[in-house]
N, C-alpha and C positions, 0 to 999 in steps of 0.2 A: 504494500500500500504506500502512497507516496504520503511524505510528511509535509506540513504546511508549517509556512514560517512566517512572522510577519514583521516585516521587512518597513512600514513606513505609519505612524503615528500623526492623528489629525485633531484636534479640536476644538470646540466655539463653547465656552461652559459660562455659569453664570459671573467665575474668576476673572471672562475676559477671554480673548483671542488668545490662542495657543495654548500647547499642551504645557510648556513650561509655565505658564500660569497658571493651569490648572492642578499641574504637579503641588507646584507649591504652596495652594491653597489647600488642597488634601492635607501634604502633609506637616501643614502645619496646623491643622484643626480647624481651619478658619469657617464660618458658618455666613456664606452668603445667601439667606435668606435673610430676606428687610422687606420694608414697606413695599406693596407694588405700584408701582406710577402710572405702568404701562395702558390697563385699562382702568376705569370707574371700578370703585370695591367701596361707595357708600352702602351701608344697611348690610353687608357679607357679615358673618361672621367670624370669616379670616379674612384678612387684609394683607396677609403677608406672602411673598414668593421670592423665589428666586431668578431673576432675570439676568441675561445674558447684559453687560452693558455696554455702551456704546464707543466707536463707531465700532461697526459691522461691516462683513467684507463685500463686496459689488455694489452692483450699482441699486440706488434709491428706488429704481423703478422695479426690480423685483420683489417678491414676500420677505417676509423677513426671515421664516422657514428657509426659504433659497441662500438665502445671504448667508442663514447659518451654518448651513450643507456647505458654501461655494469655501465659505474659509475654512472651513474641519478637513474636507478634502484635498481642498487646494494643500492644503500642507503638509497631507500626508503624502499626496503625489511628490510633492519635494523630496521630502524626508528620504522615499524612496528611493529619488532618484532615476524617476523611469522617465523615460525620453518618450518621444512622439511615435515608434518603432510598438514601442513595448502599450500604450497605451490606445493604438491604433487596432489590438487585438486582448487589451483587458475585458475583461467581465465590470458587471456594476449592478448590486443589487443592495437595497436602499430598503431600510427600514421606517415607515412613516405611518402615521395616521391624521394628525389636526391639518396637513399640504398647508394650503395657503387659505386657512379661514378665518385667519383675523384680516387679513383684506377682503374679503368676503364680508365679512359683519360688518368692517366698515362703510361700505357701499351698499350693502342692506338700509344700514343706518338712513344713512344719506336719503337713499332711494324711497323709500318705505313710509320714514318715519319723520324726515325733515322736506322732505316733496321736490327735491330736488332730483336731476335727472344725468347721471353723469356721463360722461360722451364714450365713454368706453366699458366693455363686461369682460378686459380681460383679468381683473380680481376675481371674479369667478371663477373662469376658466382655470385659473390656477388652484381654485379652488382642491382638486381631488393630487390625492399623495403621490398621485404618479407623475405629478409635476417636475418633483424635483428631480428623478433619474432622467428627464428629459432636458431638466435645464443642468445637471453634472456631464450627462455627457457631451451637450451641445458646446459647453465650456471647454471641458477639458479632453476634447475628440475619443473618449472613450468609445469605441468601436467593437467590441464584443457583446456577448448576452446581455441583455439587461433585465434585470428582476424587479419588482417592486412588493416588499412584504407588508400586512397592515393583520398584526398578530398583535395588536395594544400596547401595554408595558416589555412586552419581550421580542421586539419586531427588530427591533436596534440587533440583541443576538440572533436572531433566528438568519437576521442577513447575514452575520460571519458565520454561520453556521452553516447555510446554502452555498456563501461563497465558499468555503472549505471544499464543498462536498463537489460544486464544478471544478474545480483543482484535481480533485483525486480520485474523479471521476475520466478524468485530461478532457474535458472539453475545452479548457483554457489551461494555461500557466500561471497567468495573474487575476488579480480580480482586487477591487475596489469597493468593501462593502461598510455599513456604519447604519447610523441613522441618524433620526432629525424632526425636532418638533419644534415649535411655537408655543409660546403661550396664548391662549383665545380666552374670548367672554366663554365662551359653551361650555368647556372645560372648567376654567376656575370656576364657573356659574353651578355647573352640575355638582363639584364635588363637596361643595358647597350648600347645595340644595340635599345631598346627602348625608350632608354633618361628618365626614369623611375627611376634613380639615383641622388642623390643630391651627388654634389663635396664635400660639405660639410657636418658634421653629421646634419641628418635631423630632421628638426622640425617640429613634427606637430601640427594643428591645429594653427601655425602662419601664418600671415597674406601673409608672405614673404615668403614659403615653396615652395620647389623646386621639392619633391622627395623624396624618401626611401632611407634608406640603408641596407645592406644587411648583416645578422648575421650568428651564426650557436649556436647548443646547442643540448640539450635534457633534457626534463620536466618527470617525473613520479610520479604518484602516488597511494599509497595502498587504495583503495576501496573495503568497507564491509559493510556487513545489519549492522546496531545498535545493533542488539539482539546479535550477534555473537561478535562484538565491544566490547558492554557489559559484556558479560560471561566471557569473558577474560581477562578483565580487561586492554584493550587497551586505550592509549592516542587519545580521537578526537579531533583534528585541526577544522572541518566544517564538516555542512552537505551539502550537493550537494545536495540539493531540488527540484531543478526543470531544465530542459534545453530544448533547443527547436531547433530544425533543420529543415532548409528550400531551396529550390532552386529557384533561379530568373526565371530562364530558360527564359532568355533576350537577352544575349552576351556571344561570349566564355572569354570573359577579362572584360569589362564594366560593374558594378553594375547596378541595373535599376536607372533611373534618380530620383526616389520619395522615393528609400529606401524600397519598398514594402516588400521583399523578408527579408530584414532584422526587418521592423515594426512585422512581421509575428514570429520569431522566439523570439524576446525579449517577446510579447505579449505569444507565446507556454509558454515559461520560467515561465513567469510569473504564467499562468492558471494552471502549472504542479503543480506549490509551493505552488500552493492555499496564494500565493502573491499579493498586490496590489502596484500599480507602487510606490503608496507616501513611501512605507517601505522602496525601494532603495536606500542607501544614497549614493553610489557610482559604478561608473560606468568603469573598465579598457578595454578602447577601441580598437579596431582593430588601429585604428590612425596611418595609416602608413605613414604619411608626402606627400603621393601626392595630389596636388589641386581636384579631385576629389572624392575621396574615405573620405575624412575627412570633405569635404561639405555635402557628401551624409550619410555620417555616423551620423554626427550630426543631421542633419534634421531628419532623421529615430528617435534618442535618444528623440528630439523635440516632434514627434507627440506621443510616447508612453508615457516618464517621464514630459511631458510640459518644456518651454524655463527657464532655469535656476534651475530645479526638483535637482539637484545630481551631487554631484563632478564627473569630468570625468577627467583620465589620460590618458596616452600612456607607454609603457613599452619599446616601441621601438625605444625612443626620446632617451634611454642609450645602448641598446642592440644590437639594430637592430631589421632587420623582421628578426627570424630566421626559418622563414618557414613552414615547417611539424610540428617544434616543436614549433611555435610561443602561441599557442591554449593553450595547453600543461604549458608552462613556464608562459606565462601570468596568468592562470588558479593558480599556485601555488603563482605569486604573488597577488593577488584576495584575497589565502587567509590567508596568510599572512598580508596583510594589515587589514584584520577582528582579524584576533590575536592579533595584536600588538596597533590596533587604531590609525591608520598611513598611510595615505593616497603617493603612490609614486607620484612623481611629474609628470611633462611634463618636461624634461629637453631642453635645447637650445628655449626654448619659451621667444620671445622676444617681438613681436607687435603680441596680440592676434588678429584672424580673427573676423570682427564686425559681419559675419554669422555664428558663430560657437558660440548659445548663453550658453554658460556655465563656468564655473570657472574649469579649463582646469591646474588648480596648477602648474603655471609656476617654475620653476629653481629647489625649497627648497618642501621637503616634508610637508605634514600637519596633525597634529595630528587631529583626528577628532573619536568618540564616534563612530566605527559601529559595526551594526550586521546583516546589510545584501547588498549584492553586487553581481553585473551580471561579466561576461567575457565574450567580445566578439571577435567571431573570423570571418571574413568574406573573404572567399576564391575566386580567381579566378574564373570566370565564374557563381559566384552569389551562390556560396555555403556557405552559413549563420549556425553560430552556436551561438546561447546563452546561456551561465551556469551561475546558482543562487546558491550562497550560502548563508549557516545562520553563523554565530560564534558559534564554539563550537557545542554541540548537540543541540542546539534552534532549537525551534522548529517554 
């Protein structure tokens, strides 16, 4: 089977343009969620998110979704180093869901609600997620397959995870996969209208967790065989060894109550890596701060790694959920934290949960020896993703 290596690191987080930003906001605990500006949050009872801030990459006249894809991308295509040869025959599959629906609402708005008539419907049109693999590759001449995933909170992985599998399937060599959301009224409105919000930035896996918060961003990254890695003398980051993808098929919102759905996909991961649970030494969790998804997350981490197996964080305890692209972003800090030997924390963790048996690195990061780590992403309606990495080319 061939091994997949990833070769070029991209990102737009709420830290700011670039991955070195958003490194450093990890790992130094930093919690950017604040106030949100971006839309009206009078009478919410969260006010608070995490926004991408500004300037953003291209031009004004695209979404801001696009903008935030054009620069995660754009930089991981750098990073790479792939020339016009190599990306005239990349793959590109794109994890999305909100596309471009805050320009959409905003021209609702306009249109609808203030009587005015605007001369153009292409905010609309960009309206659906498959916008952006249209405007990544038109950018950046990507000329291979193109995907477009819209699997919720786990869409960002489920593309590195398709893109993997066109690799080592050899339909392509390389491929370019990530994700990317926006923040919209719909979203903060809905989760919101679900009480699924902490007022506060949230914490999870504490004992006193209210809820989520809600982010925005976009993750990419350059995925290739080894061999092709190789011959060209590319920098590898990690291998992406194994991943595993599952559906509950239980609830359209509710996880199953035992974790099944998710035991199933860390356990794929595992089998794919030809891994055994004890190599895992850490684990960056879906941990989205509401009382259920982070009891049921943990108990699932339980039956696979045993109670106390492996450091476990949250990325979203600094960021937010950002979504489409949560899968995505957390996936780059995954591996990053195998680069650096630098576990990110759980920030705002205060009274750990006495059912949450793990070392959950409250506040401050922790240096820790690894060289091999899961990402997990668990979406809406019991759509499970787990990625395995090694450090480096390890095999």
């Amino acid at each position: 089977m061939k091994r997949i290596v990833i070769t070029g690191l991209g990102a737009a987080s709420p830290y700011g343009a670039g991955v070195a930003a958003y490194w450093k906001g990890l790992a130094g605990g930093a919690c950017a969620i604040r106030e949100l500006t971006l839309i009206g949050t009078d009478g919410f009872r969260c006010r608070l998110a995490a926004a991408v801030p500004e300037p953003l990459a291209g031009s004004a006249r695209r979404t801001r979704a696009d903008r935030l894809a054009i620069g995660a991308a754009g930089e991981a295509l750098a990073d790479a180093g792939l020339g016009a040869r190599d990306r005239a025959a990349a793959a590109l599959v794109v994890g999305a869901v909100g596309g471009g629906m805050l320009e959409a609402e905003a021209w609702y708005w306009r249109h609808a609600r203030d009587g005015t008539r605007p001369a153009s419907l292409s905010a609309v049109r960009a309206m659906l997620p498959s916008a952006h693999a249209e405007t990544l590759a038109s950018r950046f001449r990507l000329g291979g397959p193109r995907h477009t995933v819209v699997t919720a909170c786990s869409s960002g992985a489920v593309a590195l995870a398709e893109a993997a599998e066109l690799i080592a399937d050899g339909v392509v060599e390389v491929a370019v996969a990530g994700g990317v959301d926006a923040i919209t009224r719909i979203c903060f409105m809905g989760f919101n209208a679900l009480k699924l919000l902490d007022p506060a930035p949230c914490r999870p896996f504490d004992r006193e967790r209210r809820g989520m918060s809600i982010g925005e961003g976009a993750g990419f990254m350059v995925l290739e065989s080894e061999a092709r890695a190789r011959a060209r003398g590319a920098r590898v980051y990690a291998t992406l060894a194994g991943h595993g993808m599952t559906t509950d098929a239980f609830h359209v919102t509710a996880p199953e109550p035992e974790g099944d759905g998710m035991v199933r996909a860390m356990s794929a991961a595992l089998a794919r890596a030809g891994a055994a649970p004890r190599e895992v030494q850490y684990a960056n969790a879906h941990g989205t701060g509401t009382p259920q998804n982070d009891r049921i997350e943990a108990r699932a981490l339980a039956r696979v790694f045993g109670e106390g197996g492996l450091l476990v964080s949250s990325s979203k305890s600094m960021i937010g959920h950002t979504m489409a692209a949560a899968g995505s972003l957390e996936a780059i800090a995954t591996v990053l934290a195998l680069e650096h030997g630098l576990v990110p924390p759980t920030a705002n963790l205060a009274t750990p949960d006495p059912d949450v048996p793990f070392d959950c690195v409250p506040r401050a990061a922790r240096a820790a020896g690894l060289t091999c780590a899961i990402s997990n992403s668990f979406g809406f309606g019991g759509q499970n993703v787990t990625l395995l990495f090694r450090r480096g080319g390890a095999r």
